[in-house]
N, CA, C and O atoms as a printed pandas DataFrame, in Angstrom:
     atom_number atom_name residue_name chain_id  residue_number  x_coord  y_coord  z_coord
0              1         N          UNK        A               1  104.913  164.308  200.131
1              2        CA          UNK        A               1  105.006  162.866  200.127
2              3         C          UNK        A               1  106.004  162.436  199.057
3              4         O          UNK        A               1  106.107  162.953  197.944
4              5         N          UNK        A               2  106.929  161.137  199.673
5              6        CA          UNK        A               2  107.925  160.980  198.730
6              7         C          UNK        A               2  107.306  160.028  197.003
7              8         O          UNK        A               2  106.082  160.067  196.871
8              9         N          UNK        A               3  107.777  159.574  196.306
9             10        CA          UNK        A               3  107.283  158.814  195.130
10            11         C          UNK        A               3  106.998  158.022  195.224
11            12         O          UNK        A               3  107.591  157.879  196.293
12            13         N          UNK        A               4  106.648  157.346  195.128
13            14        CA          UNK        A               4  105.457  155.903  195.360
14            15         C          UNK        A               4  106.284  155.170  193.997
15            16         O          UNK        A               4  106.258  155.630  192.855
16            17         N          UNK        A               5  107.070  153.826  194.462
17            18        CA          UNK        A               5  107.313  152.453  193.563
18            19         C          UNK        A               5  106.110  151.856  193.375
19            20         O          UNK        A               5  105.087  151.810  194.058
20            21         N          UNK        A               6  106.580  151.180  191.789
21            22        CA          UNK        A               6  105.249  150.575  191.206
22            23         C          UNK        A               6  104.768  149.400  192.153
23            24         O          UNK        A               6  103.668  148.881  191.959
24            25         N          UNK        A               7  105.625  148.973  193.212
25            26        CA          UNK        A               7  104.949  148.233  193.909
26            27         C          UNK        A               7  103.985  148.662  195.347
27            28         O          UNK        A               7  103.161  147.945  195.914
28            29         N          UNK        A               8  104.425  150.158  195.724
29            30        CA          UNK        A               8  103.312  150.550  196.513
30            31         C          UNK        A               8  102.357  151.220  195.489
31            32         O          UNK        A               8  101.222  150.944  195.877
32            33         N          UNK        A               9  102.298  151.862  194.528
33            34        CA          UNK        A               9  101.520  152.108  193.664
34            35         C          UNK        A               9  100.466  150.617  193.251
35            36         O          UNK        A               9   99.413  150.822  192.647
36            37         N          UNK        A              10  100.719  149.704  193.494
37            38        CA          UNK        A              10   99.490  148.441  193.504
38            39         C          UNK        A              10   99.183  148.475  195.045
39            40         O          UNK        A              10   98.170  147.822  195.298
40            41         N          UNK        A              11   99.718  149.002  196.053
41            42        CA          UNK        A              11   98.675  148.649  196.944
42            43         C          UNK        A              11   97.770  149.732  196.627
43            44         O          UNK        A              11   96.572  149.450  196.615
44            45         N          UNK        A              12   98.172  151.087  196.332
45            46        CA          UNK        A              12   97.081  152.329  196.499
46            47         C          UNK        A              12   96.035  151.358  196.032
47            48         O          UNK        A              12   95.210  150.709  196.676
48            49         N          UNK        A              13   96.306  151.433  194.622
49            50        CA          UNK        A              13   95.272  150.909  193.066
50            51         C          UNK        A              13   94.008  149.329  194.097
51            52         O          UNK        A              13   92.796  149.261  193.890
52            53         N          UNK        A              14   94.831  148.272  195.150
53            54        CA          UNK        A              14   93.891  147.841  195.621
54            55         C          UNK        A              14   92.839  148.354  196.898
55            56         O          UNK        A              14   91.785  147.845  197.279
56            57         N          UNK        A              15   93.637  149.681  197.437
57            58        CA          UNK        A              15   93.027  150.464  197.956
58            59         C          UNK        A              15   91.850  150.987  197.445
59            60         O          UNK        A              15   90.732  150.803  197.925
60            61         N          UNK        A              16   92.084  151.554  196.594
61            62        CA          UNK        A              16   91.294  152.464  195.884
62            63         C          UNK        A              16   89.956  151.444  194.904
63            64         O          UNK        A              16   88.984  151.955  194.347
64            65         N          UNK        A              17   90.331  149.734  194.933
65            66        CA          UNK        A              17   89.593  149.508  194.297
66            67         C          UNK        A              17   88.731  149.003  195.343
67            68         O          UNK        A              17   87.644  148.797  194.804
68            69         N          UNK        A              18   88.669  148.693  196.597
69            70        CA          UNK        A              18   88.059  148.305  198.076
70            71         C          UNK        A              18   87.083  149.434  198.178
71            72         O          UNK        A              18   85.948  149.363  198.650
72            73         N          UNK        A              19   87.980  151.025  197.412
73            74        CA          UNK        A              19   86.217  151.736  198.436
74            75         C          UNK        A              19   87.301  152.850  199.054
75            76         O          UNK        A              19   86.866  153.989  199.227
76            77         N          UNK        A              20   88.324  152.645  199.304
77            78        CA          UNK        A              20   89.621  153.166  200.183
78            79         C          UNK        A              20   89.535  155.060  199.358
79            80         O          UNK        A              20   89.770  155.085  198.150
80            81         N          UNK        A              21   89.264  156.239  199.949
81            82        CA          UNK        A              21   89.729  157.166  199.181
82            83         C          UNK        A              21   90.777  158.208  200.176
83            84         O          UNK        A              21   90.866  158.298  201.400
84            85         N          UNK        A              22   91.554  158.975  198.988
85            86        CA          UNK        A              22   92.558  159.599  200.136
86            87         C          UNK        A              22   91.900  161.281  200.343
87            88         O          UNK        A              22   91.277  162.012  199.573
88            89         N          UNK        A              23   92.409  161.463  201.846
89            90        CA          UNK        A              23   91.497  162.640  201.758
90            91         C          UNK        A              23   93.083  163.281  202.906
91            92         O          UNK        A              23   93.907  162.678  203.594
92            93         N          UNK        A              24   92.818  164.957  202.540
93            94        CA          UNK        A              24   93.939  165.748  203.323
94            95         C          UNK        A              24   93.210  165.929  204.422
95            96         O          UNK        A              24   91.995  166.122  204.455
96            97         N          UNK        A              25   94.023  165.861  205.414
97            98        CA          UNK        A              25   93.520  166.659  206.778
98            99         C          UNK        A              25   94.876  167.017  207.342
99           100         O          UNK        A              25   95.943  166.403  207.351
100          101         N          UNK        A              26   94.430  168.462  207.912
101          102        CA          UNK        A              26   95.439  169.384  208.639
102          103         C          UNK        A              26   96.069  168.855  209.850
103          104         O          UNK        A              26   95.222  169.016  210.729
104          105         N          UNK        A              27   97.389  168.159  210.501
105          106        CA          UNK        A              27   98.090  168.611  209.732
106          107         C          UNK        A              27   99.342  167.567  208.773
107          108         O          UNK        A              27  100.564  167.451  208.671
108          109         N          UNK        A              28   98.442  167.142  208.375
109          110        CA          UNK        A              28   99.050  165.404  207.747
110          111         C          UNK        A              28   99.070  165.506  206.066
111          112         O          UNK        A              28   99.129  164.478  205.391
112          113         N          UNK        A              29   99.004  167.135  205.320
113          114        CA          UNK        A              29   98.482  167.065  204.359
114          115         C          UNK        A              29   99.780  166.517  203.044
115          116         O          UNK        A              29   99.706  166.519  201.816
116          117         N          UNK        A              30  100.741  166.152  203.856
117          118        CA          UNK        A              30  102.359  165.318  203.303
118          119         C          UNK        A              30  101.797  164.102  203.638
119          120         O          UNK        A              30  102.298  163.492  202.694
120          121         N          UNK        A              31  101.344  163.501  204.052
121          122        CA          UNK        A              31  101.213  161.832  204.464
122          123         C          UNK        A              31   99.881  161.493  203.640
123          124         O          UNK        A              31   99.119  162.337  203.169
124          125         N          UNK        A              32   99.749  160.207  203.559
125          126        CA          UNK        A              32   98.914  159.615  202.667
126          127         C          UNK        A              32   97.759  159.370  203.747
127          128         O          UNK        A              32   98.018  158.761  204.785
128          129         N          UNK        A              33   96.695  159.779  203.521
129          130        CA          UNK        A              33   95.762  159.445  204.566
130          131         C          UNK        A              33   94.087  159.166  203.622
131          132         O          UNK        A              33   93.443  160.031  203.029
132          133         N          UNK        A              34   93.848  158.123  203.724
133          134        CA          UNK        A              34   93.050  157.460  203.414
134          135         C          UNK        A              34   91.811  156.712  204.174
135          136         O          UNK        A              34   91.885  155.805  205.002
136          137         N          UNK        A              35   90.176  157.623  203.435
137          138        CA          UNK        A              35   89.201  157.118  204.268
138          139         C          UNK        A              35   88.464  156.310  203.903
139          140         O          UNK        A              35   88.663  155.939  202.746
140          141         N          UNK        A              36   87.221  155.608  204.701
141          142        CA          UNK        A              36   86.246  154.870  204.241
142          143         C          UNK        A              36   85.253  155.095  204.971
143          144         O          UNK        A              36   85.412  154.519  206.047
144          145         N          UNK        A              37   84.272  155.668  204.921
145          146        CA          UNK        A              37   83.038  155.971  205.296
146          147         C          UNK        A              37   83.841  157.258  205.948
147          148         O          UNK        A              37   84.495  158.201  205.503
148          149         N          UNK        A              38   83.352  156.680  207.516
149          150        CA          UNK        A              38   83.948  157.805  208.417
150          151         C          UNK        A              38   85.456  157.545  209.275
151          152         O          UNK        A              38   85.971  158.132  210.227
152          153         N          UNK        A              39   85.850  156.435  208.483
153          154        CA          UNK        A              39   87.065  155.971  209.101
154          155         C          UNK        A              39   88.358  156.935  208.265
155          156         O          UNK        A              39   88.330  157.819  207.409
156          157         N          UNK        A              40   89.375  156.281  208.972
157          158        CA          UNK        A              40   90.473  157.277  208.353
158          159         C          UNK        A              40   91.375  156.544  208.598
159          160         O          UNK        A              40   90.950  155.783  209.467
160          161         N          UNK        A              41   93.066  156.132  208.202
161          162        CA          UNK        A              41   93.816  156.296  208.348
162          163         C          UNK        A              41   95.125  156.923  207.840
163          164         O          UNK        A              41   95.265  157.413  206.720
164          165         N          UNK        A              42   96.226  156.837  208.957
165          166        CA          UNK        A              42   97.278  157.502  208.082
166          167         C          UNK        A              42   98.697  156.886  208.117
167          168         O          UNK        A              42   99.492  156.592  209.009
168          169         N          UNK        A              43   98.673  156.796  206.413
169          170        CA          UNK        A              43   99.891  155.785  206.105
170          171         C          UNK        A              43  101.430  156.446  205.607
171          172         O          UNK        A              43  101.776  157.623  205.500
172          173         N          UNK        A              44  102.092  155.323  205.388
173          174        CA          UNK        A              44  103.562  155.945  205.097
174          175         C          UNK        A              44  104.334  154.989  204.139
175          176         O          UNK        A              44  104.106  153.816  204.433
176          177         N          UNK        A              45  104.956  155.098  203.361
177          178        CA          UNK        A              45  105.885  154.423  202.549
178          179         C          UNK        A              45  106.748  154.139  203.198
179          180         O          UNK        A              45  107.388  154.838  203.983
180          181         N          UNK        A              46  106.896  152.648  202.831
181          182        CA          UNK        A              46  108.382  152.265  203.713
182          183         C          UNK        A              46  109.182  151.808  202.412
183          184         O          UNK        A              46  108.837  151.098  201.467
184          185         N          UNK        A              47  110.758  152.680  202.793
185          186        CA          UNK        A              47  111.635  152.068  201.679
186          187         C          UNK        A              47  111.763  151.008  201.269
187          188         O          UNK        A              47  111.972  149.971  201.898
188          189         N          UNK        A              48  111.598  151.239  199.684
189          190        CA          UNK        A              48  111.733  149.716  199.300
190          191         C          UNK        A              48  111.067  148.653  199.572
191          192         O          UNK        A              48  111.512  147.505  199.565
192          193         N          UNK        A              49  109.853  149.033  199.849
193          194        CA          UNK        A              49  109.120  147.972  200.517
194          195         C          UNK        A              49  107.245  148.383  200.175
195          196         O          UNK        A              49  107.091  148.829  199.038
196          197         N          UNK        A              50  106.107  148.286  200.897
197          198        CA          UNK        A              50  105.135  148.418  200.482
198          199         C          UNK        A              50  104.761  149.902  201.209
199          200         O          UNK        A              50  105.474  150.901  201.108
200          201         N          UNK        A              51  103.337  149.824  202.055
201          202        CA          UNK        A              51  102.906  150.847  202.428
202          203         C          UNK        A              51  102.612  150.411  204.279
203          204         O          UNK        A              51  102.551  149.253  204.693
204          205         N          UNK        A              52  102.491  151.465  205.006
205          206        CA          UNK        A              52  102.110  150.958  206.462
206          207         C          UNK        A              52  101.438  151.790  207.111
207          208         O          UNK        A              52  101.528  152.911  206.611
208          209         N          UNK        A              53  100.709  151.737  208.133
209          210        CA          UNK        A              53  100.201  152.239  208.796
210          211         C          UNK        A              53  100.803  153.056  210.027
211          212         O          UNK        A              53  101.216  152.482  211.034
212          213         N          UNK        A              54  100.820  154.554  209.853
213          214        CA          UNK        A              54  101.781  155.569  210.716
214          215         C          UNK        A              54  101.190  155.431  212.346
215          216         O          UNK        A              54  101.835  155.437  213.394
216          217         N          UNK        A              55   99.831  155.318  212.142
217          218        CA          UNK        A              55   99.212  155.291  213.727
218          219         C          UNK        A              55   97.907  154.654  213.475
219          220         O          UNK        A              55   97.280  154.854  212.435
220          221         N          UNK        A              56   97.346  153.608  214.769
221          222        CA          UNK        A              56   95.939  152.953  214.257
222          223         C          UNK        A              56   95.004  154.420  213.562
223          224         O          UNK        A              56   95.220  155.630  213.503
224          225         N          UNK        A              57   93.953  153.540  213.142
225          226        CA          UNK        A              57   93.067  154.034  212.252
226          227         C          UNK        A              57   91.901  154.657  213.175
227          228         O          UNK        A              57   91.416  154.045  214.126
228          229         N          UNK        A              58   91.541  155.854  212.806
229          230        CA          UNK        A              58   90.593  156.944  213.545
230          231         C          UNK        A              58   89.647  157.140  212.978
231          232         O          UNK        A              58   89.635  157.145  211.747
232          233         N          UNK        A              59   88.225  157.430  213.954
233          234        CA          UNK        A              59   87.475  157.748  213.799
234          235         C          UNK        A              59   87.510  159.369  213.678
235          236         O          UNK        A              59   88.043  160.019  214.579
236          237         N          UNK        A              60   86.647  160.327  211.991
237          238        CA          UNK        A              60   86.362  161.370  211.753
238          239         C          UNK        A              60   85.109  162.232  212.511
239          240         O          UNK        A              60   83.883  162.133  212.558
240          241         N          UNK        A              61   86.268  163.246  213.145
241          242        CA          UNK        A              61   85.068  164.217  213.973
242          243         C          UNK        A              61   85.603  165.277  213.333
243          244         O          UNK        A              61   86.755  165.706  213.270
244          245         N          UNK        A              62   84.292  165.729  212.740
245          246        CA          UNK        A              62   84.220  166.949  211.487
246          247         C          UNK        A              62   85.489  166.673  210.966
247          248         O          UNK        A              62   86.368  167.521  211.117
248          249         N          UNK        A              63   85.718  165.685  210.409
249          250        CA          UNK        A              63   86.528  166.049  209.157
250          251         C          UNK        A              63   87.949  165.875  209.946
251          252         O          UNK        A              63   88.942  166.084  209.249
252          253         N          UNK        A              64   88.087  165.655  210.785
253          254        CA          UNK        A              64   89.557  165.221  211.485
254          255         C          UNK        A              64   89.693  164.291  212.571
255          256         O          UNK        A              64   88.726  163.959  213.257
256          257         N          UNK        A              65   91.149  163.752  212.800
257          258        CA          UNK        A              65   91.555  162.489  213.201
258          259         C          UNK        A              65   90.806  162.694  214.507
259          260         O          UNK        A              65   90.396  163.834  214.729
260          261         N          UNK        A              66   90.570  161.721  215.415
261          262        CA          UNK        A              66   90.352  161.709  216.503
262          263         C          UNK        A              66   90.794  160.992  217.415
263          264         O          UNK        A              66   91.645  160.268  216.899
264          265         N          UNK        A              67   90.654  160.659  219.056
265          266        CA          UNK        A              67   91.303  159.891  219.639
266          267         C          UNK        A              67   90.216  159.085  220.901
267          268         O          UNK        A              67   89.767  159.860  221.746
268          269         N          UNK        A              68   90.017  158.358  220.961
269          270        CA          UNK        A              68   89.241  157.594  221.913
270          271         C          UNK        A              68   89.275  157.579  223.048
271          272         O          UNK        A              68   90.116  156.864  223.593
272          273         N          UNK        A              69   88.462  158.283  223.749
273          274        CA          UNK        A              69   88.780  158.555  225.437
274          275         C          UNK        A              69   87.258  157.607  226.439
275          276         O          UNK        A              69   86.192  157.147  226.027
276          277         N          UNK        A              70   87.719  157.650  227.470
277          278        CA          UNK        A              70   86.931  157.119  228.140
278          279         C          UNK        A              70   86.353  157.929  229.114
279          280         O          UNK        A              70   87.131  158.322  229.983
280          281         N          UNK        A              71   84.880  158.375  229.218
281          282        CA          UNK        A              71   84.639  159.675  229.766
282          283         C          UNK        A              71   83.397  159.037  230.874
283          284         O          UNK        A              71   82.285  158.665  230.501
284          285         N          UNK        A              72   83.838  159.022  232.141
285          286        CA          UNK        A              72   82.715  157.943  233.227
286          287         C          UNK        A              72   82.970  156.789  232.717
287          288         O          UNK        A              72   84.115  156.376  232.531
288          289         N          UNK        A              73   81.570  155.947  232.350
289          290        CA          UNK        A              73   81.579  154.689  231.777
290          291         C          UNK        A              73   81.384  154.750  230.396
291          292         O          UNK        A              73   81.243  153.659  229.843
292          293         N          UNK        A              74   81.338  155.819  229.654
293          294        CA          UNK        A              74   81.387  155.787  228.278
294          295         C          UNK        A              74   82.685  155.808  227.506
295          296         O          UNK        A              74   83.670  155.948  228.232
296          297         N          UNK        A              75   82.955  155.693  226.068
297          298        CA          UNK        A              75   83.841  155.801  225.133
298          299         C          UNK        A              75   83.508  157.216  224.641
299          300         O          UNK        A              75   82.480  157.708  225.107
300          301         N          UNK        A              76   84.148  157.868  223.862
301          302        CA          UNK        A              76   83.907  158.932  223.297
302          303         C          UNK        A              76   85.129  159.300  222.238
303          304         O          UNK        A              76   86.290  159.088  222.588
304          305         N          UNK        A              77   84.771  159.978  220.650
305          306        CA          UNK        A              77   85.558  160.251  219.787
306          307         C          UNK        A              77   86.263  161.892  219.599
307          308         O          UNK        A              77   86.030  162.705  218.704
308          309         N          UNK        A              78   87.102  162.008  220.671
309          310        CA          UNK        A              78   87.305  163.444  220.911
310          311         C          UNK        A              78   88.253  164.236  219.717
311          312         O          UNK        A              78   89.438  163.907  219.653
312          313         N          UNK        A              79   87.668  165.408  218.656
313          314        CA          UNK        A              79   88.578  166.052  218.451
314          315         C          UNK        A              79   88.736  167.637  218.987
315          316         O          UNK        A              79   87.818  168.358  218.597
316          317         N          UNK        A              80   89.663  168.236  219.748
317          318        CA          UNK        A              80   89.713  169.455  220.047
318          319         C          UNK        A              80   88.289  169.430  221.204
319          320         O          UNK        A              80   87.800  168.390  221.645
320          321         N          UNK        A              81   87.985  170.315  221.413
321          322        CA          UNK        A              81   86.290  170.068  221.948
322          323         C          UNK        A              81   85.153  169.325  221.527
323          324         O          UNK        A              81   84.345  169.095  222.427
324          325         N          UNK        A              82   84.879  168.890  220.398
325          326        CA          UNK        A              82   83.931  168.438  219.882
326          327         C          UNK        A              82   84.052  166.721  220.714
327          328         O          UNK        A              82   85.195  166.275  220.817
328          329         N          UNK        A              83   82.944  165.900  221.231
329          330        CA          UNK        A              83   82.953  164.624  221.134
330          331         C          UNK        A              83   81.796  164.061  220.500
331          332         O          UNK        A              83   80.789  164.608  220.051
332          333         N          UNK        A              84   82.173  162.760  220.558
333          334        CA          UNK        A              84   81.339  162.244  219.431
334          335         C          UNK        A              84   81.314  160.648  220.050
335          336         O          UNK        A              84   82.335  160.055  220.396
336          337         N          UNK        A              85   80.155  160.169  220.107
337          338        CA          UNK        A              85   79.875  159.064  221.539
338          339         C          UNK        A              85   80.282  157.676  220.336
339          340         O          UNK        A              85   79.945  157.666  219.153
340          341         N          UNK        A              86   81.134  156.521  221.106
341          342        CA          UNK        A              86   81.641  155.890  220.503
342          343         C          UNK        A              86   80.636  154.654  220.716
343          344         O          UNK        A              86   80.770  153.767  221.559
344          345         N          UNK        A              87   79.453  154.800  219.641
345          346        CA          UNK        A              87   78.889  153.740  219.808
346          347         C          UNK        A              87   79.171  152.423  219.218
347          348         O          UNK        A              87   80.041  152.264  218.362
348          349         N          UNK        A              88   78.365  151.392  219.722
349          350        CA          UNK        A              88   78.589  150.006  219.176
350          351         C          UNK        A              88   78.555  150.022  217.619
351          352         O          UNK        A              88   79.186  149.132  217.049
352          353         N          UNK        A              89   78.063  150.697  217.072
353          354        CA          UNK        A              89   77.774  151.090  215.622
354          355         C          UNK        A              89   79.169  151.479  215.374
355          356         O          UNK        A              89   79.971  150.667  214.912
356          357         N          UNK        A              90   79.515  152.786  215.685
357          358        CA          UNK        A              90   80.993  153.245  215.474
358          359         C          UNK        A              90   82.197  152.626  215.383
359          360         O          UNK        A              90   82.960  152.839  214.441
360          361         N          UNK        A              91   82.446  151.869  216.283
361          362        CA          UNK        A              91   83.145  151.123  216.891
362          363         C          UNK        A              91   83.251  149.966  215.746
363          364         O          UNK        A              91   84.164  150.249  214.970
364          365         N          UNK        A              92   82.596  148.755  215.410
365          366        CA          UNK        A              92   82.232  148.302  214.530
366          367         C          UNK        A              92   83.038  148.298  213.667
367          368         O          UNK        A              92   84.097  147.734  213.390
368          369         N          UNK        A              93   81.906  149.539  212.985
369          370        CA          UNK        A              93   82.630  150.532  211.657
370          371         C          UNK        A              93   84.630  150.405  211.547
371          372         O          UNK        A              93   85.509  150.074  210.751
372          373         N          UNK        A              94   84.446  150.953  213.013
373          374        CA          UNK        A              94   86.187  151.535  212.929
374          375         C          UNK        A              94   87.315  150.020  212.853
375          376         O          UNK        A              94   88.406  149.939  212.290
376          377         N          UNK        A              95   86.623  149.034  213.575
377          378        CA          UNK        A              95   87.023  148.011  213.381
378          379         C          UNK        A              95   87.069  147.037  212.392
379          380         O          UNK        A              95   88.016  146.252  212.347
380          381         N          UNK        A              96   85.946  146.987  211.411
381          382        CA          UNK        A              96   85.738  146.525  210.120
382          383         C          UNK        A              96   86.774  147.176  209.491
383          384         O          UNK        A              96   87.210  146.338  208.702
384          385         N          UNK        A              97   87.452  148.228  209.377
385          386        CA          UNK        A              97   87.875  149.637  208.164
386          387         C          UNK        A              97   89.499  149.048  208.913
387          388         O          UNK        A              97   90.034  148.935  207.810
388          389         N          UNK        A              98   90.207  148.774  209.533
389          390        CA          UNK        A              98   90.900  148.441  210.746
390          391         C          UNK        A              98   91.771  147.143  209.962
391          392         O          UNK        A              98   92.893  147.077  209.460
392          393         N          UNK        A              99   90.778  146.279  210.114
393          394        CA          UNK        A              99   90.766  144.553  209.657
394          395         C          UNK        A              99   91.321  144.754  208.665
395          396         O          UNK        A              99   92.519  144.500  208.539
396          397         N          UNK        A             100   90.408  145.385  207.481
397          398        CA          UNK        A             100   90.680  145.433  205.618
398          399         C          UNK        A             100   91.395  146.321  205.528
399          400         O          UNK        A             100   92.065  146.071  204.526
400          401         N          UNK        A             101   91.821  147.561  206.076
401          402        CA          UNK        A             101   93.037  148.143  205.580
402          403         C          UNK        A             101   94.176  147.171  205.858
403          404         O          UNK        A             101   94.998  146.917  204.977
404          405         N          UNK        A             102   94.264  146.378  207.617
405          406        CA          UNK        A             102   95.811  145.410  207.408
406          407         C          UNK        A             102   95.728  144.319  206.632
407          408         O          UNK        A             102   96.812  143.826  206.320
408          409         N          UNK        A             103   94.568  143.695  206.150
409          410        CA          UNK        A             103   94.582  143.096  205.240
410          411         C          UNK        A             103   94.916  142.842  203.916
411          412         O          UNK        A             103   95.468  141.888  203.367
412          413         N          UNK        A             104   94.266  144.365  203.343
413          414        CA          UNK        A             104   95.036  145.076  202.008
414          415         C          UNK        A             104   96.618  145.235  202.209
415          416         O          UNK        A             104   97.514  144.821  201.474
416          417         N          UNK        A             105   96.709  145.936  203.391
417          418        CA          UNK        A             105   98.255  146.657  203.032
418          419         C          UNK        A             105   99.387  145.081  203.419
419          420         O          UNK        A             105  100.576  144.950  203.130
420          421         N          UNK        A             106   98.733  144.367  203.937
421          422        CA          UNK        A             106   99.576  142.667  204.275
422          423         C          UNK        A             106   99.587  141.832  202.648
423          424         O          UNK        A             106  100.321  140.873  202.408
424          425         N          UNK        A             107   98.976  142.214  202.021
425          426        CA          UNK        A             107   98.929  141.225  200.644
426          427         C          UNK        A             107  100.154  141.231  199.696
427          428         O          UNK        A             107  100.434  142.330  199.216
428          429         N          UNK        A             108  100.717  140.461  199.446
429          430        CA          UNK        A             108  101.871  140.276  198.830
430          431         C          UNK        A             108  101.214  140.637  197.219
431          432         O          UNK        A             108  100.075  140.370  196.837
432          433         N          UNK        A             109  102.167  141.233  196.533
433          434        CA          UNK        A             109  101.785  141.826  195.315
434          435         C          UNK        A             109  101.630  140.616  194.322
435          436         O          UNK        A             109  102.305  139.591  194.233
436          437         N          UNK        A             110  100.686  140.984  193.700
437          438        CA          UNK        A             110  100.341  140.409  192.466
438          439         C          UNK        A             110  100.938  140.269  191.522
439          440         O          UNK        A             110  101.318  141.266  190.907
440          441         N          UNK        A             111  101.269  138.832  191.017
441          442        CA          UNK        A             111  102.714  139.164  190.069
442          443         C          UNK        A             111  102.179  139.399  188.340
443          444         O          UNK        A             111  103.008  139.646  187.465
């Protein structure tokens, strides 16, 4: 990961003061990827500028990104074989974590 300006260095710091922690997963362990509960996303520095979001924000199956499929009439959080049923609870979750990360990473810096 490239160096972080003191002005994306204040978004981490309001990241990190929300609850936001960064965690590696294979194979993103160069990109900034940051969870909350069981949410995840994964971000990127933009030159000269703040921080952004590389791809929406995923739900963690064992410990890695996942992708939302629709299996019959259900949702489901597929990684590799494993699924993981995308309940109203989940869902929620992933959407609350969703909101406040573009919220955080939209805030004009604090002067």
């Amino acid at each position: 990961m490239q160096e972080l300006t003191p002005q994306q260095m204040k978004v981490i710091e309001r990241l990190f003061e929300a609850g936001f922690r960064p965690i590696a997963i294979p194979p993103y362990e160069s990109a900034l990827c940051m969870r909350k509960g069981d949410c995840v996303a994964v971000l990127s520095a933009v030159p000269h500028g703040g921080i952004r979001l590389l791809a929406p924000p995923s739900y963690l199956v064992e410990g890695n990104l996942s992708v939302k499929l629709k299996r019959g009439s259900a949702e489901v959080f597929v990684w590799k074989k494993k699924e993981m049923e995308a309940t109203p609870e989940r869902l929620k979750e992933l959407e609350a974590f969703r909101r406040e990360l573009s919220e955080l990473l939209d805030m004009p810096p604090k002067q």
